[in-house]
N, C-alpha and C positions, 0 to 999 in steps of 0.2 A: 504494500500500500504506500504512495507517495504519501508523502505529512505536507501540508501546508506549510509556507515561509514560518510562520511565528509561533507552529509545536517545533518543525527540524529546530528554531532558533534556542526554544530552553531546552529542549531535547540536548544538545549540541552545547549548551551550560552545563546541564549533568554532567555530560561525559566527560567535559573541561574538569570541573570541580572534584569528581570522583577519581581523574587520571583513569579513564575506563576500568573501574574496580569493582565489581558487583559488590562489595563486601561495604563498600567505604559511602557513608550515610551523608545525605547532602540536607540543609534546611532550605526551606520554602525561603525564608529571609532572605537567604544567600542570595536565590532567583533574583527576589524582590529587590535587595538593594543594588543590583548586576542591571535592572532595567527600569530603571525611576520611571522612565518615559510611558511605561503600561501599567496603565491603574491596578492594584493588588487583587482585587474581585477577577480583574480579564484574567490577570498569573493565575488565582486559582482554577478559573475556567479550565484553564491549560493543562493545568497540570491532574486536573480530574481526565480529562480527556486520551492525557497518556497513560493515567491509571487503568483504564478500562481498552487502552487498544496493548496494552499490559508492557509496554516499555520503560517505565519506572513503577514503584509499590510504597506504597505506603507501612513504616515501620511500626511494627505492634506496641513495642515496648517506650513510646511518649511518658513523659512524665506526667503527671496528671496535674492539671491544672497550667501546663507546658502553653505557651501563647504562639506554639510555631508546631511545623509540622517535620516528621524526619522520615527521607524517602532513599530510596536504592536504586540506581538503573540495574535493567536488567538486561540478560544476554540478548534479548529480543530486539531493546533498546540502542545497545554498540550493533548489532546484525545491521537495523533499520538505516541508522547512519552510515556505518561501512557502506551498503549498499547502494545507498544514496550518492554515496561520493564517488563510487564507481562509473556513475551514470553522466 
């Protein structure tokens, strides 16, 4: 599936931030202060959106009462982009 300009674009944040690491947990914040220019409601959009086409996940283990969110790319996620950049 191609991604649109502005999932490939935090899509392509993760991978930044994580150094293509499935293991290595990124915050929603991080996203958010990386792109001032998109209001935080569209980031979450976003990043729901790659939840469900399953290229980053959402971490169980949040703190409770935590004001952020902590997520994983996943292999699905570096596939998508590798791919992408082949093209």
């Amino acid at each position: 599936m191609a991604l649109n300009p502005q999932l490939r674009d935090i899509l392509t944040l993760f991978r930044d931030l994580s150094r293509n690491n499935v293991n290595v947990e990124v915050y929603d914040t991080a996203i958010i202060e990386r792109r001032p220019n998109i209001p935080t409601e569209e980031i979450h959009n976003y990043l729901n959106q790659l939840v469900s086409l399953e290229y980053i996940k959402e971490v169980s283990h949040r703190p409770s009462g935590a004001n952020f969110r902590l997520y994983n790319i996943t292999k699905e996620g570096i596939k998508a982009l590798t791919n992408q950049d082949l093209k």
